[in-house]
C-alpha positions as CSV (number, residue, x, y, z in Angstrom):
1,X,0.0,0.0,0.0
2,X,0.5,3.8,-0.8
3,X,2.1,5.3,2.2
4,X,-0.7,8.4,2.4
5,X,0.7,10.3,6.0
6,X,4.0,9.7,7.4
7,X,5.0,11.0,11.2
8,X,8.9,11.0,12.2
9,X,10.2,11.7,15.7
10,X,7.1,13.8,16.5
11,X,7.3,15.4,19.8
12,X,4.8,18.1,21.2
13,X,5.3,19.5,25.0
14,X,3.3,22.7,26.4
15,X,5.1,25.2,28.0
16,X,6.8,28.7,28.2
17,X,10.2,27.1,26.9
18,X,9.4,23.7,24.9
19,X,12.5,23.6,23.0
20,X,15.1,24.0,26.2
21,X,13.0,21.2,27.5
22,X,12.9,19.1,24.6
23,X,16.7,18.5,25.1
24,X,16.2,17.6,28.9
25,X,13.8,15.2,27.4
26,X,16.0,13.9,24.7
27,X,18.6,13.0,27.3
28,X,16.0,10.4,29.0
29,X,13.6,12.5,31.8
30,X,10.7,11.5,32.0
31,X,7.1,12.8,31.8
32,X,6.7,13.2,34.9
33,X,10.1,14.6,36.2
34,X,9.4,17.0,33.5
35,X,6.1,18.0,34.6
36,X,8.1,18.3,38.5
37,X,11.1,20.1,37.7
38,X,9.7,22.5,34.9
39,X,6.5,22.7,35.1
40,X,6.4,21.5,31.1
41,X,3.6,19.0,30.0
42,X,4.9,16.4,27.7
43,X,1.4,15.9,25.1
44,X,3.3,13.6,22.4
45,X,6.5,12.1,23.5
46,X,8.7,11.0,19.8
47,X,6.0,9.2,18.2
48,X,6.8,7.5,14.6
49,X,4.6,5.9,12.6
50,X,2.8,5.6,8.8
51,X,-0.5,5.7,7.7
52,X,-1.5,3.9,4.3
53,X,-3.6,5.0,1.6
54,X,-7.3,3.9,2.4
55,X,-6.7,2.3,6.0
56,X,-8.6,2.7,9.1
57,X,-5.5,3.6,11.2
58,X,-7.1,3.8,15.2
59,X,-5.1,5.7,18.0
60,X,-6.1,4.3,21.5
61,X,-5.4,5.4,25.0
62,X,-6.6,5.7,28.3
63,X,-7.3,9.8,29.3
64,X,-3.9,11.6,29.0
65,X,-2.5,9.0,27.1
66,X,-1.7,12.1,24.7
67,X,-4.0,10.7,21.4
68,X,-6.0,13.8,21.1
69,X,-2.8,16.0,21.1
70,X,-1.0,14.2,18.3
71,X,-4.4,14.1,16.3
72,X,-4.7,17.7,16.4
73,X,-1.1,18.0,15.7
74,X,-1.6,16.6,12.1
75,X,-3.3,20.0,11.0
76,X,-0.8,21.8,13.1
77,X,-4.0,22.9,16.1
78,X,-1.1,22.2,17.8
79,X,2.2,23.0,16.9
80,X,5.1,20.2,17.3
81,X,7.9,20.8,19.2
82,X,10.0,18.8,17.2
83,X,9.9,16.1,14.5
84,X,8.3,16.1,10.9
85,X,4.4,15.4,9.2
86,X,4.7,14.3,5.9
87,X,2.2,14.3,3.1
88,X,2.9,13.7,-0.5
89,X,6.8,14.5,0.6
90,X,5.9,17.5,2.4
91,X,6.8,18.2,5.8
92,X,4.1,20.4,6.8
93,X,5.1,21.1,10.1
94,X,7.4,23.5,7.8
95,X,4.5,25.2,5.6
96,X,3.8,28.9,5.8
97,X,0.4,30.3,6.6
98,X,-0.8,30.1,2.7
99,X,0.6,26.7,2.4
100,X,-1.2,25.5,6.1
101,X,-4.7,27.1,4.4
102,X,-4.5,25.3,1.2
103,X,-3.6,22.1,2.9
104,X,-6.6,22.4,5.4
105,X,-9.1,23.1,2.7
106,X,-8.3,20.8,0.5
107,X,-6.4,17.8,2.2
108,X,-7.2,17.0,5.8
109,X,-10.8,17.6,7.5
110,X,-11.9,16.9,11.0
111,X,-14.7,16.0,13.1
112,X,-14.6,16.8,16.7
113,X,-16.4,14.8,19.3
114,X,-19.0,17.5,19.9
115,X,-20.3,18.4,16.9
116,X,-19.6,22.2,15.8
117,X,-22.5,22.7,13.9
118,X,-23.6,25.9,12.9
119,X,-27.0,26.6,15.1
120,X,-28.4,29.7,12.3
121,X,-27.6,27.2,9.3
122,X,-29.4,24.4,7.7
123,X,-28.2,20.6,7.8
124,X,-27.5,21.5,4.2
125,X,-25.9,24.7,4.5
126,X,-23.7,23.4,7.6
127,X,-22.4,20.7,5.0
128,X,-21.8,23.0,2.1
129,X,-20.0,25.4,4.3
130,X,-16.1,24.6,3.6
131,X,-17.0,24.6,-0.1
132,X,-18.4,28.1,0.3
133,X,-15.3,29.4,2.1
134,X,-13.7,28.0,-0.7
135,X,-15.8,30.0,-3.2
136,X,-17.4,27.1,-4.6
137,X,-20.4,28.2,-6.6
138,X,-23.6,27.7,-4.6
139,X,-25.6,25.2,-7.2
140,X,-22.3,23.1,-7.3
141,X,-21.4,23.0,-3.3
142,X,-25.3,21.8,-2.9
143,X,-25.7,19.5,-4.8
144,X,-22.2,18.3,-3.5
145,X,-23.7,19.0,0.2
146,X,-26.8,17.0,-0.7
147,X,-24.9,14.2,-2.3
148,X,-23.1,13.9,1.0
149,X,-26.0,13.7,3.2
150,X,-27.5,10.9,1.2
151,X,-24.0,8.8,1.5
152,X,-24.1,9.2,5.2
153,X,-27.7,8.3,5.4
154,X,-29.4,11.4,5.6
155,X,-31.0,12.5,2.2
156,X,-34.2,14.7,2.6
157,X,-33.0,16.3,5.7
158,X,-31.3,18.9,4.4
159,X,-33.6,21.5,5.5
160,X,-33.6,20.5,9.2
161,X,-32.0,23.0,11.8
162,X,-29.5,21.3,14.0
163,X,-31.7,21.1,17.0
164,X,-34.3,19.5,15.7
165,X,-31.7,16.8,14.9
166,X,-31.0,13.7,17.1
167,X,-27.0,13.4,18.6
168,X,-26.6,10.4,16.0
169,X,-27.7,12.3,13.6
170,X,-26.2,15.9,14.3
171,X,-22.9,13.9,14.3
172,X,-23.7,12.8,10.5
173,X,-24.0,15.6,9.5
174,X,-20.6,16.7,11.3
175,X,-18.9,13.8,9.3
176,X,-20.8,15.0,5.9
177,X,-19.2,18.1,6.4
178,X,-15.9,16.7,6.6
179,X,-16.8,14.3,3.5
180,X,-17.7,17.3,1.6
181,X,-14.8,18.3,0.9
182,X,-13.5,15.0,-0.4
183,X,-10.3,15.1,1.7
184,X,-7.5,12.7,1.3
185,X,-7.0,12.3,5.1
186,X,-10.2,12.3,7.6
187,X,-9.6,12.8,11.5
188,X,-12.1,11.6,13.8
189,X,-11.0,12.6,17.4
190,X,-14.0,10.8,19.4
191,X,-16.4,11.5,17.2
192,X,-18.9,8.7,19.4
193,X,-17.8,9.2,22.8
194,X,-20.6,11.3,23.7
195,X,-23.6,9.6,21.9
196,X,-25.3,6.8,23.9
197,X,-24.3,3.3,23.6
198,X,-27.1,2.5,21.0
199,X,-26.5,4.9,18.7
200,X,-22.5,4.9,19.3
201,X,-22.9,1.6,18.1
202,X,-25.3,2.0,15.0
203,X,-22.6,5.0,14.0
204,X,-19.3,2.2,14.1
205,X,-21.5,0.1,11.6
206,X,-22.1,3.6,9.6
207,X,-18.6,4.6,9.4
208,X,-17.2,1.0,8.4
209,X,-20.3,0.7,5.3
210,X,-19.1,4.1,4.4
211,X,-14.9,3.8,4.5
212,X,-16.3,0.5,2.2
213,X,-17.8,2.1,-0.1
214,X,-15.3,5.5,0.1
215,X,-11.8,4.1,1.4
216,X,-10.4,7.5,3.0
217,X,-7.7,7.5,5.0
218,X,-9.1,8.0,8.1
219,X,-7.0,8.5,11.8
220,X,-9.8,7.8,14.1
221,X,-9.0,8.5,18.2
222,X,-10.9,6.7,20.6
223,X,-10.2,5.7,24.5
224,X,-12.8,2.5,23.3
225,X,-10.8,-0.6,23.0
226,X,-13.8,-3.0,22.2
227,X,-14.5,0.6,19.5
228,X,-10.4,0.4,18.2
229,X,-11.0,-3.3,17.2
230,X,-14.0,-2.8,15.6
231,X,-13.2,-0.3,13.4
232,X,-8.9,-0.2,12.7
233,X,-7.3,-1.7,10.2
234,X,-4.5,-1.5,12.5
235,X,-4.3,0.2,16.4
236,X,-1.3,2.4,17.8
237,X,-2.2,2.2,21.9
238,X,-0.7,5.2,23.4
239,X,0.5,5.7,27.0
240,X,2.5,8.4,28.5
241,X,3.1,10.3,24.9
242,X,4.7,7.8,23.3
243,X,3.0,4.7,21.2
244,X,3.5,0.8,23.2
245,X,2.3,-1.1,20.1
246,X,1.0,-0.7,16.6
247,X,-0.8,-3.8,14.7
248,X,-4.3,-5.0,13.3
249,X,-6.4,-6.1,16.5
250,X,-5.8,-10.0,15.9
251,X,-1.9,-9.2,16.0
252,X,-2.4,-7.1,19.6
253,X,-4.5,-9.6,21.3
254,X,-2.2,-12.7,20.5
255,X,1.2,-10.7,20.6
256,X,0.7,-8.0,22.9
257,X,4.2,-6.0,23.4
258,X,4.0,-6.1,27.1
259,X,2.6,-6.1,30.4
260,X,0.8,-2.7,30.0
261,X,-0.4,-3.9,26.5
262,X,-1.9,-7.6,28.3
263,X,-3.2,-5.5,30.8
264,X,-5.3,-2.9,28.5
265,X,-6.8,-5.9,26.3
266,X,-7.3,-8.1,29.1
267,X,-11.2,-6.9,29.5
268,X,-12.1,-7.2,25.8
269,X,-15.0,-8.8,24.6
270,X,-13.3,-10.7,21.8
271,X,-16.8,-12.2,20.7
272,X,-17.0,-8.3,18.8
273,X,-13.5,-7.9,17.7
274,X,-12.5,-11.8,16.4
275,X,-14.5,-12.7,13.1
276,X,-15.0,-15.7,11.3
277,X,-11.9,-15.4,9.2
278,X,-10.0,-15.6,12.4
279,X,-11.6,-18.8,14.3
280,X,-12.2,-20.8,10.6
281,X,-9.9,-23.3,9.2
282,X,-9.2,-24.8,5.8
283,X,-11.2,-28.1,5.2
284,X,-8.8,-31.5,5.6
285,X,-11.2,-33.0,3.5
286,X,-13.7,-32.3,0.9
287,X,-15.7,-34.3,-1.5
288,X,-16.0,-33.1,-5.3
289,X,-19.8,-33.8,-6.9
290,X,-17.9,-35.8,-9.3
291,X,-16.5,-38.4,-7.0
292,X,-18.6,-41.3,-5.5
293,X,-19.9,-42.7,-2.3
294,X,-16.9,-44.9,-1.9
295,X,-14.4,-41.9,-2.3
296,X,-16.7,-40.3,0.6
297,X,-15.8,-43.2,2.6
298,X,-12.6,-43.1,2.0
299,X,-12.2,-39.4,3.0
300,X,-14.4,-39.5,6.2
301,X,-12.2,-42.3,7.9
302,X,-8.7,-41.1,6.2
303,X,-9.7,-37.5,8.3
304,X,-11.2,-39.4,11.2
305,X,-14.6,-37.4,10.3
306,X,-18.5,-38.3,10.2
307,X,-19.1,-35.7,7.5
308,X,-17.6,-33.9,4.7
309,X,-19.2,-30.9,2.4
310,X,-18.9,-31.8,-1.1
311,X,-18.3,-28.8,-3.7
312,X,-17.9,-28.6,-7.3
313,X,-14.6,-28.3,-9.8
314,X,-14.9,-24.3,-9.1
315,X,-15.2,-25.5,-4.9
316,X,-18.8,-23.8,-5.3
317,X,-20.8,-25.6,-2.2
318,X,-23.1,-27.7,-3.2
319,X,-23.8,-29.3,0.5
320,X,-23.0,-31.8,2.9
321,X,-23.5,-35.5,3.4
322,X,-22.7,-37.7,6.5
323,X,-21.3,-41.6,7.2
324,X,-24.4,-43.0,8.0
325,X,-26.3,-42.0,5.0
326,X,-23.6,-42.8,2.7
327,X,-23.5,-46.2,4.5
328,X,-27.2,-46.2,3.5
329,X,-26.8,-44.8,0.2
330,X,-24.2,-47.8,-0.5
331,X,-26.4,-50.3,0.4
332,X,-29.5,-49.1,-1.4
333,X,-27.3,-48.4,-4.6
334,X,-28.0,-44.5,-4.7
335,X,-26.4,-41.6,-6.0
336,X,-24.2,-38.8,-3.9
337,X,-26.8,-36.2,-5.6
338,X,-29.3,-38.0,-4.1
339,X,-28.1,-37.9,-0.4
340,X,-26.7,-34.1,-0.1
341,X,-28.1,-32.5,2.6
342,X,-28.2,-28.5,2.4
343,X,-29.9,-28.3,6.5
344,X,-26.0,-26.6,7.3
345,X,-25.0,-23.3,8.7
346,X,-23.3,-20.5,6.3
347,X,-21.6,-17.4,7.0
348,X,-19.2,-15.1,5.8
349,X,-15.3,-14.3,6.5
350,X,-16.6,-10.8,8.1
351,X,-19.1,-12.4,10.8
352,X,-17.8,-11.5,14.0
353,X,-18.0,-14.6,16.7
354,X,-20.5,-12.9,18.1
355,X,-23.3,-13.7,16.4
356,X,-21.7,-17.7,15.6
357,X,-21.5,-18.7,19.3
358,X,-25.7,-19.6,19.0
359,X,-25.1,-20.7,15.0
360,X,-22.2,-22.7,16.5
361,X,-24.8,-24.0,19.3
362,X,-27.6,-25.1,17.6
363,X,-26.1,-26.3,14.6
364,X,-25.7,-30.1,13.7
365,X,-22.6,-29.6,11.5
366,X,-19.4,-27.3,10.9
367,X,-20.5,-23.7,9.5
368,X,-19.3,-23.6,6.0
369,X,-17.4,-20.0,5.4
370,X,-18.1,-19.0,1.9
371,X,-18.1,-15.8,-0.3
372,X,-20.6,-14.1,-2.4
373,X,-20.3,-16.5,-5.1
374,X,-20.8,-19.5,-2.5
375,X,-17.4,-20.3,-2.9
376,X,-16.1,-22.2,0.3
377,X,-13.2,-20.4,1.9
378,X,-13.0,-22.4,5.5
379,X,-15.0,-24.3,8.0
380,X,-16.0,-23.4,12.0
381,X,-16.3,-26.2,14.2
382,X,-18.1,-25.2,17.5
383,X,-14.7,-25.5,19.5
384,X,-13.1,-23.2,17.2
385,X,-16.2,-20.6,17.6
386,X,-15.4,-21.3,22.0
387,X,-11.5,-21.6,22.1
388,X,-11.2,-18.2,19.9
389,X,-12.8,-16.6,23.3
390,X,-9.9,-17.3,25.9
391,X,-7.1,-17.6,23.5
């Protein structure tokens, strides 16, 4: 992938004299001996890392974990002390005032955890606005403005005054705004904390059917872990300034870095971060529609199973048969077509375990993992659904 964002050596601390401090901090004081002997708050604390084109990329922390201060140092609201932003090659730490516009208005946008909607304007004048400040024509910015609202699910309420929207819905239209502008990087600093649990949840499911269909870069903050799995491609978790770990959620909860990372994960409810793609495996055995009852056999006690799903020559499902009704089958002189059960569980490779652990329970056979086509990718067994859990 496209490297989109690229952050070197980024360090911000607030204070009267950040850069004589910066060096006391260079030569290994900490935070806190900083804080004590200078009265100097260390936000961001030489933080390094890249952000591909199109990827989810989720900053986590605990409160004063310093996320929100490195977010808002990516559109310079706060200033680095030291170390480099680049975008496209650019370090825009280094930009003037006419460069730092341009690149606001047409490159990053943000949405803040309380909305910043305009109270005088419409829904559909609060999502036009950046293009009016930058002197868009009106009939182009709404139409753009309208276009918007319909991708983040509210077309026909363009009219409304903010207050006579819902939180879920006022924070739409705060993220329409930002999409407006069709930026090539999209921060989201909390943009759910405040909206209740519900409706935080029905916005994660929003944002992900939208990044699907859009793919922006997006660098979303959140102090949510069960909220960082869901939604990052990959996860930084922050503590102290400075970034513990960086990895897609399955590679944090089975290789955390260390004790503070084990710690911080060890209340997740894996059932809504793990998916089917990571408790499935390949089938040992399957049967092809070509073969016949006797290759069945063969297969079922070579793999020491009781069943096998048979595909075709494109591994297109076309269903499952068991021992004892081949055994049957064999003995009556029938056909494999005429035995193939299709009474099985399906899913796909993005069901999280959540909703398998009651497919898992009530089903009589493996869940067969396929894709659109009905191609089969993997199988779940009902101990792979349970073990994924506590691993």
């Amino acid at each position: 992938m496209a490297v989109k964002i690229e952050i070197e050596n980024l360090t911000k601390i607030f204070g009267r004299y950040p850069k004589k401090v910066l060096k006391k901090l260079q030569k290994g004081m900490t935070k806190e001996e900083v804080l004590e002997k200078t009265g100097h708050a260390v936000g961001v604390n030489n933080v390094s890392f890249q952000v591909n084109e199109g990827e989810m990329f989720v900053i986590m922390g605990l409160s004063g974990s310093g996320k929100s201060t490195l977010i808002r140092c990516l559109n310079l609201l706060n200033k680095p002390t030291n170390g480099k932003i680049l975008f496209e090659g650019k370090d825009i730490v280094q930009f003037n005032k006419k460069e730092l516009q341009s690149f606001r208005q047409n490159h990053i946008a943000m949405v803040f955890q309380h909305f910043g909607l305009f109270g005088h304007m419409t829904v559909l004048e609060n999502v036009a606005y950046g293009l009016e400040v930058k002197g868009m024509l009106k009939e182009e910015r709404l139409k753009i403005a309208n276009d918007t609202l319909e991708t983040v699910g509210l077309g026909g309420w363009g009219d409304k005054m903010p207050h006579e929207l819902s939180g879920g819905m006022q924070q739409r239209v705060g993220l329409a705004r930002a999409l407006a502008n069709d930026p090539d990087i999209l921060l989201m600093d909390e943009p759910f904390s405040a909206l209740d649990p519900l409706i935080r949840r029905d916005m994660q499911l929003e944002l992900l059917d939208i990044q699907a269909k859009l793919k922006k870069t997006i660098i979303f903050i959140t102090h949510d872990v069960n909220e960082a799995f869901k939604l990052g491609d990959r996860v930084a978790v922050m503590k102290d300034g400075q970034v513990e770990q960086i990895g897609t959620p399955e590679e944090i909860l089975t290789e955390p870095a260390n004790e503070y990372i084990e710690d911080f994960i060890q209340d997740i409810d894996r059932s809504k971060i793990l998916q089917a793609k990571h408790v499935m495996f390949k089938p040992s055995a399957l049967l092809f529609n070509k073969d016949g009852l006797k290759v069945a056999v063969k297969e079922m006690k070579a793999h020491g199973i009781s069943s096998i799903f048979v595909v075709n020559k494109e591994r297109i499902l076309q269903g499952i048969i068991t021992i004892d009704d081949v055994i049957h089958a064999i003995k009556e002189n029938k056909k494999l077509e005429e035995i193939i059960k299709k009474d099985y569980c399906t899913t796909d490779e993005e069901t999280y375990v959540q909703e398998l652990i009651p497919m898992a329970t009530e089903a009589k056979y493996p869940i067969a993992v396929v894709d659109e086509k009905e191609k089969l990718s993997g199988i779940i067994v009902r101990t792979s659904v349970l073990s994924g859990l506590v691993s």
